[in-house]
Backbone as numpy.savetxt, mean C-alpha at the origin, in Angstrom:
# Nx Ny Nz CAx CAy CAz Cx Cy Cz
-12.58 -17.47 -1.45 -12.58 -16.05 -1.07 -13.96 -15.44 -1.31
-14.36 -15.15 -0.21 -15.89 -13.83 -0.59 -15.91 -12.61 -0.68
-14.24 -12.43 -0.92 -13.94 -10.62 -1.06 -14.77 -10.01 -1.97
-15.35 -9.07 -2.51 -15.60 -8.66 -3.54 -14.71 -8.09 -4.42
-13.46 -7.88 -3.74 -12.55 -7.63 -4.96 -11.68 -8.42 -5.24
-11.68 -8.31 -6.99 -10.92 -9.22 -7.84 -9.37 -8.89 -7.63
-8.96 -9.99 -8.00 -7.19 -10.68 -7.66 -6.67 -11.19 -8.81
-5.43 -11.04 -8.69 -4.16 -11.73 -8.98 -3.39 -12.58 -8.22
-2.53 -13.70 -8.40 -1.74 -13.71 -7.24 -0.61 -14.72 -8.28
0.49 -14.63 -7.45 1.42 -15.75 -7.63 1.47 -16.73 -6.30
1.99 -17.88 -6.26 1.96 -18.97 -5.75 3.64 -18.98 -4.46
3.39 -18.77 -3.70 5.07 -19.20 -3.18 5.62 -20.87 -3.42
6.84 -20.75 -3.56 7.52 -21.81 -2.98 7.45 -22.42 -1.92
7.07 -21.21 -0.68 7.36 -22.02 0.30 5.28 -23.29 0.36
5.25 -23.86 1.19 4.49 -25.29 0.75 3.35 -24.60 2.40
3.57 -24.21 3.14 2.95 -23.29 4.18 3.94 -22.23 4.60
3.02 -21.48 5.51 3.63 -20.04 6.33 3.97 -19.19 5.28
3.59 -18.47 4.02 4.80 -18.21 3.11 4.59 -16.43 3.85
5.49 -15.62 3.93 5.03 -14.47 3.99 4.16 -14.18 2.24
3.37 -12.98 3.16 1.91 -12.53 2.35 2.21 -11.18 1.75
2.52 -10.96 0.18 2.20 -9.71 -0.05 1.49 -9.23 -0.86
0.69 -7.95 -0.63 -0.61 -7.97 -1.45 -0.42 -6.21 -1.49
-0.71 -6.30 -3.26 -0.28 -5.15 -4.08 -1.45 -4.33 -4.16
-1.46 -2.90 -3.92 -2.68 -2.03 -4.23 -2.46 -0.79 -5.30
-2.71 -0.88 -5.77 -2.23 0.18 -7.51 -2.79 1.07 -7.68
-2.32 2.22 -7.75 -2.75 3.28 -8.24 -4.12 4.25 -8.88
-4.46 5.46 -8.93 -5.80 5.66 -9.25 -5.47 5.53 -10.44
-6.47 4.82 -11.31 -7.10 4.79 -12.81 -6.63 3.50 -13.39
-5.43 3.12 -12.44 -4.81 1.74 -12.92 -5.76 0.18 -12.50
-5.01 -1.02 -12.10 -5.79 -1.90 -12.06 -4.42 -2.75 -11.55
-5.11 -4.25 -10.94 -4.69 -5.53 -10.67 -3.43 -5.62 -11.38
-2.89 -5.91 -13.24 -2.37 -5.90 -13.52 -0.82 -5.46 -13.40
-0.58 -3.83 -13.20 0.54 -2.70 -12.87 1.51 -3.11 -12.27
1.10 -3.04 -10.98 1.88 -3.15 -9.71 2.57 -5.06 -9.59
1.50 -6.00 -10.25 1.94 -7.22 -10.72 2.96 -7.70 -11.78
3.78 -6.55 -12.28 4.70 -6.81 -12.90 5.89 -6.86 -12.20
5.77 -6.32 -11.12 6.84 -6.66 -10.17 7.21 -8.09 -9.75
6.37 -8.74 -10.10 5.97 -9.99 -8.79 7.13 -11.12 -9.25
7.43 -10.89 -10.83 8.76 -11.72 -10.96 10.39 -11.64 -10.53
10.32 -10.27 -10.17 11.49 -10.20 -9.75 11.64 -10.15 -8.04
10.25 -10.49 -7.42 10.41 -10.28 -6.12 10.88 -11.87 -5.37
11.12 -11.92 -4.07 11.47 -12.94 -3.17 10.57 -14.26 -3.88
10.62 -15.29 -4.28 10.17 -16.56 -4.77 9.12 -17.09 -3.26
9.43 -16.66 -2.25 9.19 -17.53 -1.14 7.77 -16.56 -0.44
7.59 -15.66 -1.32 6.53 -14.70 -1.52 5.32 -15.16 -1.98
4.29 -14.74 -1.21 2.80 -15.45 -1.94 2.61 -14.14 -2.25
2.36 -13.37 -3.66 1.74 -12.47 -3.76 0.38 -12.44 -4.36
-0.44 -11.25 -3.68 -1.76 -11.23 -4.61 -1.75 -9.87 -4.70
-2.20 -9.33 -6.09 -2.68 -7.92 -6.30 -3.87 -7.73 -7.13
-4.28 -6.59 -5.65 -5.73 -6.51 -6.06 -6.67 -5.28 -6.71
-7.57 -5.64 -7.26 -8.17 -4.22 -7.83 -9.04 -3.22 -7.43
-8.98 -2.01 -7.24 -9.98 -1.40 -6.39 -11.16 -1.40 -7.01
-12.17 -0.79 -5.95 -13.55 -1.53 -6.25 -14.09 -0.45 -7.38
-13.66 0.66 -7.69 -14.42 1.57 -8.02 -14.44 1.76 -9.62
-14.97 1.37 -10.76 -14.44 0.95 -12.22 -14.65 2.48 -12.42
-13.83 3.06 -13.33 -13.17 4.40 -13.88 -13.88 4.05 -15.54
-14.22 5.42 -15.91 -14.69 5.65 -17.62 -13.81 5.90 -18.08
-13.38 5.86 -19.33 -13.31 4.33 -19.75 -13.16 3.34 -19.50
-12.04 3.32 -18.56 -11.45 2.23 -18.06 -10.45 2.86 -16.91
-9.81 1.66 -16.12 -9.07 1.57 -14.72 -9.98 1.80 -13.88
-9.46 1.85 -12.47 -10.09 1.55 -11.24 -9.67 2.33 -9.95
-10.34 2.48 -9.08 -10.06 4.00 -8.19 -10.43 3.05 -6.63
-9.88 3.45 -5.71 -10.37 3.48 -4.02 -11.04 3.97 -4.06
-10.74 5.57 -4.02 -11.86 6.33 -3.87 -11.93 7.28 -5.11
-12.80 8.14 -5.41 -13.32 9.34 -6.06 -12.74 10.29 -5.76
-11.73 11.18 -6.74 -11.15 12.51 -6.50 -12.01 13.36 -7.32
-12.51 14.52 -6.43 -13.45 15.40 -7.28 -12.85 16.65 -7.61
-13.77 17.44 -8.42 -12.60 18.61 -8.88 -14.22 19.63 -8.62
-13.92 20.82 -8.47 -14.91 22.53 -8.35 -14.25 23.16 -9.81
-14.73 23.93 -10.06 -14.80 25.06 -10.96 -13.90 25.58 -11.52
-12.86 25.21 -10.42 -11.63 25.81 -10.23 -10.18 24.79 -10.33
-10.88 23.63 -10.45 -9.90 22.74 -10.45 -9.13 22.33 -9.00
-9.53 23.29 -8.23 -9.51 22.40 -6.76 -9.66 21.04 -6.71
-8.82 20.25 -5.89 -9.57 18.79 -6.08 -9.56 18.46 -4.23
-10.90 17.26 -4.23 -10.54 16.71 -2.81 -11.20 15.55 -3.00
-10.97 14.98 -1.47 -10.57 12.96 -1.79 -12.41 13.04 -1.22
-12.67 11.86 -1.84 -14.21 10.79 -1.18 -13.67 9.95 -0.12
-13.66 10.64 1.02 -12.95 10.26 2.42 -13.77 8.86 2.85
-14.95 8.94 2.93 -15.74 7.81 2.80 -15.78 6.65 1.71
-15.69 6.80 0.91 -15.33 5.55 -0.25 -14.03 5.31 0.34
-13.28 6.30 0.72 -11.53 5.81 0.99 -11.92 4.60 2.43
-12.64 4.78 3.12 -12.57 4.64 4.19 -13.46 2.90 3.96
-14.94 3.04 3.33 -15.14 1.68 2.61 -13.71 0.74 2.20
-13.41 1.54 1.38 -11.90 0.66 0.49 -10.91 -0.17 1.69
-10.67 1.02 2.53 -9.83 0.56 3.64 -10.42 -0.77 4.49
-11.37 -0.70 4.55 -12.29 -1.60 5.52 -12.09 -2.96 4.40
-12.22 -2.62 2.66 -12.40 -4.02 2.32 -11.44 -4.73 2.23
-10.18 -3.85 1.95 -8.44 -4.11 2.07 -8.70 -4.88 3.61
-9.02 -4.65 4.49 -8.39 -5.21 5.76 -9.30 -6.30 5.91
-10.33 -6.42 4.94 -11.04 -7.68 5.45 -10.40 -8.82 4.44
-9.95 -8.20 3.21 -9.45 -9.65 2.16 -8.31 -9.71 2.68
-7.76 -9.12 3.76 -6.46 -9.59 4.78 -6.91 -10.75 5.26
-7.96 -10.50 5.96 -8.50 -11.88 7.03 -8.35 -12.36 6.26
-9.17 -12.47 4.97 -9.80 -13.80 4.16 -8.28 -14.10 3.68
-7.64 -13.69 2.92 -6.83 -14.34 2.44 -5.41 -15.46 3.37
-5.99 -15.01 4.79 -5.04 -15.23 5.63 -4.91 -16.92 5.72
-6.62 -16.63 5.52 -7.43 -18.03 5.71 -7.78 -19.06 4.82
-7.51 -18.44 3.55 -7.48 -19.29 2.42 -6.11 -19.73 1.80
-5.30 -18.50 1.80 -3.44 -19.28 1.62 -2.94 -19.91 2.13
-2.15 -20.46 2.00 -0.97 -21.21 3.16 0.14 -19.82 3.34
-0.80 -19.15 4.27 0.54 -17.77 4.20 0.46 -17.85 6.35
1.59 -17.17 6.41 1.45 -16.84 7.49 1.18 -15.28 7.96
-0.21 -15.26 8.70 -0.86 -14.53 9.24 -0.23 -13.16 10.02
1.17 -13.44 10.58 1.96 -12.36 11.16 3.03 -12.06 10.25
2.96 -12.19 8.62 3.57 -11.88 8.00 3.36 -11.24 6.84
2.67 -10.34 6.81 1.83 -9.37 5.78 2.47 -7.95 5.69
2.74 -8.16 4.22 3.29 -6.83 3.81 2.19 -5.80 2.19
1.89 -4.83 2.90 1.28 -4.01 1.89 1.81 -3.27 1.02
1.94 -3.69 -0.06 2.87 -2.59 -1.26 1.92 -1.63 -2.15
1.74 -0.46 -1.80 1.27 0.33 -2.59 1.77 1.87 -3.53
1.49 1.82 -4.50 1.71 2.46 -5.20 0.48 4.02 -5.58
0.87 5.45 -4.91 0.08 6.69 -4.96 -0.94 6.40 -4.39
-2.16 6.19 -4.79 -3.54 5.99 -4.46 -3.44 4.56 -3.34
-2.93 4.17 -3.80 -2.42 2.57 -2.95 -1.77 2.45 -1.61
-0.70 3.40 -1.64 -0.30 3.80 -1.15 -1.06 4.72 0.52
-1.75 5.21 -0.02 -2.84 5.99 0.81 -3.65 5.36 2.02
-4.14 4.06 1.36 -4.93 3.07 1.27 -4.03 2.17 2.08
-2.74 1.81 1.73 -2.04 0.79 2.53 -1.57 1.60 3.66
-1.47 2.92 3.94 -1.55 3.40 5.10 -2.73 3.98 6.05
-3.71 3.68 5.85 -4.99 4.02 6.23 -5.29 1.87 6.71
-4.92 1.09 6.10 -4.77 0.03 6.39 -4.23 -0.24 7.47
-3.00 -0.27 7.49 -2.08 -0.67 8.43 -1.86 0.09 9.60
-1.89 1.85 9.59 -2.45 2.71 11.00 -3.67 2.56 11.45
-4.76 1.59 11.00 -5.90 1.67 10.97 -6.37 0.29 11.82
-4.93 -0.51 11.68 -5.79 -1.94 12.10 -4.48 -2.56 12.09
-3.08 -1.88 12.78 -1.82 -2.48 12.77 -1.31 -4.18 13.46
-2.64 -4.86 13.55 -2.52 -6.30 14.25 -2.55 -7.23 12.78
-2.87 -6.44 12.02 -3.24 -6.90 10.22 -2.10 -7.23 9.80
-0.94 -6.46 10.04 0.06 -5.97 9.02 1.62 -5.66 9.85
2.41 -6.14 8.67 3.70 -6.35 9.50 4.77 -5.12 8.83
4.41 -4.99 6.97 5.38 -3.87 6.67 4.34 -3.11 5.64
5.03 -2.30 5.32 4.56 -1.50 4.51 5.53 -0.99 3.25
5.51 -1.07 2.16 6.23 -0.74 1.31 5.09 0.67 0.74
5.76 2.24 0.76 5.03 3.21 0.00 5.42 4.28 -0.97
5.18 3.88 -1.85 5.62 4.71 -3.33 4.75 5.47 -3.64
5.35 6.26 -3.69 4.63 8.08 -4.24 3.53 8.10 -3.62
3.35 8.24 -2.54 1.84 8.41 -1.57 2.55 9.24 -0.45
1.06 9.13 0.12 1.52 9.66 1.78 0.24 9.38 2.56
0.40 9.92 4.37 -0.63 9.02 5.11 -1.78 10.66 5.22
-2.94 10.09 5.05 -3.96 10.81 4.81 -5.08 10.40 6.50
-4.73 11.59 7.51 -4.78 11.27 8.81 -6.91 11.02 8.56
-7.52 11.69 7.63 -8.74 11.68 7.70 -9.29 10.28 7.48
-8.50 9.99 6.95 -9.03 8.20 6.43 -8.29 7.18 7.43
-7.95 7.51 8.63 -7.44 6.61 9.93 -8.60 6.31 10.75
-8.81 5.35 11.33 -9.81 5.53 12.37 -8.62 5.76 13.80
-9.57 6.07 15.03 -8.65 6.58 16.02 -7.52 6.28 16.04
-5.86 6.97 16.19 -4.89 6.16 16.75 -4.70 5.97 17.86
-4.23 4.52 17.94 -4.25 3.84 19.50 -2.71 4.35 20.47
-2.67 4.10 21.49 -1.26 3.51 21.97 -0.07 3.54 20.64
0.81 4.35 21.32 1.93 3.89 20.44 2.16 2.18 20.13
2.06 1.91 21.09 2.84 0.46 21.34 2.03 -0.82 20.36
1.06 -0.36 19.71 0.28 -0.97 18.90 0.95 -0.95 17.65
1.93 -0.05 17.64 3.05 0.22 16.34 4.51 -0.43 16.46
4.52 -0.71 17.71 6.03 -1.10 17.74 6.66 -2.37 16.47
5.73 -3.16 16.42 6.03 -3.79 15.04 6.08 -3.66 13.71
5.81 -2.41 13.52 5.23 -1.80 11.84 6.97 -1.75 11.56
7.07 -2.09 10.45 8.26 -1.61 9.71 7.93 -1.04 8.58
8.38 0.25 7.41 7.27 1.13 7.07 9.03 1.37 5.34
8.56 1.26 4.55 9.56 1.88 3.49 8.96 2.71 2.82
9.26 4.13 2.59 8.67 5.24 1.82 9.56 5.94 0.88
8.90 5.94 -0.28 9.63 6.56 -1.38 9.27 7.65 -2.25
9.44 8.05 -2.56 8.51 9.50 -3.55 9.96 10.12 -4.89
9.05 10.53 -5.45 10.01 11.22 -7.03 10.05 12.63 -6.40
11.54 13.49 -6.64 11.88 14.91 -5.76 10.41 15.49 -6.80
10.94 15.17 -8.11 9.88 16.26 -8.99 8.47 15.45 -9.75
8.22 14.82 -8.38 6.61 14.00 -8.40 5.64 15.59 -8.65
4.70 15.60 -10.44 3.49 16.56 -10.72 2.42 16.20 -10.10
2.45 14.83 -9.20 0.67 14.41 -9.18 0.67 14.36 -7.72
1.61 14.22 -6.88 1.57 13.96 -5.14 2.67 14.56 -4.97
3.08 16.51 -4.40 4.51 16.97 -4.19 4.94 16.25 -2.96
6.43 16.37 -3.30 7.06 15.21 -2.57 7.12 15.94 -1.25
6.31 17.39 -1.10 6.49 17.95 0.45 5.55 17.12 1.26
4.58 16.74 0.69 3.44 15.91 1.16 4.24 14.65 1.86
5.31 13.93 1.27 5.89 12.68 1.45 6.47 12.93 2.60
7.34 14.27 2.50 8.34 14.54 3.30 7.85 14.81 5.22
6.74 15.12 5.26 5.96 15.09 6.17 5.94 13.53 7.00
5.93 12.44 5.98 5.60 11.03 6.85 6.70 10.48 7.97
8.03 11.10 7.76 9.00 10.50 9.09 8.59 11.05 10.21
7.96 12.15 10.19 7.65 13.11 11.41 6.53 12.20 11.85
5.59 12.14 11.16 4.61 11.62 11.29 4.46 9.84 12.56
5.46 9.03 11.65 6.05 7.71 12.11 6.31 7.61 13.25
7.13 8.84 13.24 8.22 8.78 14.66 7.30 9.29 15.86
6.13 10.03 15.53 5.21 10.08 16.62 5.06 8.97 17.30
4.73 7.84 16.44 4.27 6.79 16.60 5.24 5.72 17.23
6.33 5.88 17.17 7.55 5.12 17.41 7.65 4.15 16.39
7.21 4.01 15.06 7.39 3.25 14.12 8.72 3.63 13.28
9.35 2.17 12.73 9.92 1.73 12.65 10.38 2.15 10.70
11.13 3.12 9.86 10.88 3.71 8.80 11.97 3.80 8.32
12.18 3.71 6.85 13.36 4.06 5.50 12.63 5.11 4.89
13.65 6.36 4.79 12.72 7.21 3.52 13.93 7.66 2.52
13.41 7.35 1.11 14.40 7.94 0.43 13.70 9.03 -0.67
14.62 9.68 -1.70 13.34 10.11 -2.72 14.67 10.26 -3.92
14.20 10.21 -5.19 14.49 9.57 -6.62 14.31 10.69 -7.48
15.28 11.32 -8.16 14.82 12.28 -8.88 14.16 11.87 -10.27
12.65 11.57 -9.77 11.81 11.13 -10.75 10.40 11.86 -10.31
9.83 11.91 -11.99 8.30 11.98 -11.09 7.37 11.62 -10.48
6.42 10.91 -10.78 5.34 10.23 -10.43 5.23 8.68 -10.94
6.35 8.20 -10.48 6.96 6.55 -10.97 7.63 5.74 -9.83
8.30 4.68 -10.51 9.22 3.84 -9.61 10.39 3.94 -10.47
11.64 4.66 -10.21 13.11 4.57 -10.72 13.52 3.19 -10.67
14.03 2.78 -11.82 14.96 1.21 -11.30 15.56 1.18 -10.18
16.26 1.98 -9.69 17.60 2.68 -8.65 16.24 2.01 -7.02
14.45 2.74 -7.54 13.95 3.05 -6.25 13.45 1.41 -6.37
13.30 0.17 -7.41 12.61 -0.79 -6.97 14.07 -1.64 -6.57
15.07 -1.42 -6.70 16.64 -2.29 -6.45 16.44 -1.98 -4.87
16.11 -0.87 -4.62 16.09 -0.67 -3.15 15.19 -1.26 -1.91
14.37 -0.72 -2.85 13.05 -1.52 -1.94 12.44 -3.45 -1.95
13.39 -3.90 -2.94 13.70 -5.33 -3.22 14.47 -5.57 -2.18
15.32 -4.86 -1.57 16.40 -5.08 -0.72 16.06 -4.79 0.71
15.23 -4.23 0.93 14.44 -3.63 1.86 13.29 -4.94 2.61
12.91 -5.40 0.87 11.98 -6.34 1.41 12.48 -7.65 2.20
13.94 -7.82 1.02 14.80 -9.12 1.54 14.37 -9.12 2.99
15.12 -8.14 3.68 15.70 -7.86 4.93 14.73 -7.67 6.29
13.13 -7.90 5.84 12.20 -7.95 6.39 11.16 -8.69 6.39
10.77 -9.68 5.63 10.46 -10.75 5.53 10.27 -12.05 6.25
């Protein structure tokens, strides 16, 4: 791999073709997080999760840069987001090419910041990517490059989740993405968890089940 960003991964069972899923975690977090999942997911799963490029003081790791004014206003580094996105879709290629995974079987699981990122991914370059799993995020139209043809979507299958009383991303933000989809004619589950800014047991039983069924 010549990605520049560092990995995790587990190994599938299956011996070639395995479907591909590759974890993107949260702002301030890291590689690690989102990889605790990876034991209870499908065995026949190659997963890798990866770390964003941007190292955080003290510690963790960012896509992009959220800045704050005077006032505590905050807004996104649309450009670092947009770098990030570009390097996400290139350790797609690479990894396509170095696993024994199969190439039309790539699923992006992201978590808030990840989340962002795995949809700026996958509306961005939907020949990459087959599903999308998205927890506590939403799609951030500035960090898309043009959208094409609907019909460039007809294969996306898309799971979205959010906490009702999410403090860090309001879940009105979330609630916006079916509208959004269905522009597109893509293919979508949305539920939401009366939690905050997490994954409910209730929301990963679901989306385990979700994944079964798409795979």
């Amino acid at each position: 791999m010549n990605s520049p960003l560092q990995y995790i991964e587990r190994p599938s069972t299956l011996e070639n073709n395995a479907p591909l899923l590759i974890m993107c975690h949260g702002y301030g977090s890291d590689e690690n997080d989102l990889f605790s999942f990876a034991s209870e997911l499908p065995e026949e799963l190659y997963i890798i999760s990866i770390r964003a490029p941007y190292q955080m003081q003290p510690y963790g790791n960012a896509w992009y840069a959220i800045n704050f004014d005077a006032n505590q206003n905050k807004w996104n580094d649309v450009e670092q987001a947009k770098e990030s996105r570009d390097l996400i879709a290139d350790f797609i290629d690479e990894a396509c090419i170095t696993f024994p995974v199969d190439p039309s079987n790539v699923t992006l699981l992201g978590f808030s910041q990840g989340t962002i990122l795995s949809y700026a991914v996958a509306l961005s370059y939907p020949e990459k990517v087959k599903n999308i799993i998205a927890l506590s995020g939403y799609i951030s139209e500035d960090m898309l490059v043009e959208l094409n043809d609907a019909k460039a979507y007809s294969h996306l299958n898309i799971y979205v989740s959010h906490g009702s009383v999410d403090q860090v991303i309001p879940v009105e933000w979330a609630r916006r993405t079916p509208k959004f989809l269905d522009q597109l004619n893509i293919k979508h589950s949305y539920s939401e968890f009366p939690v905050g800014h997490g994954v409910a047991p209730q929301n990963f039983y679901e989306l385990r089940t979700w994944l079964n069924s798409h795979i």
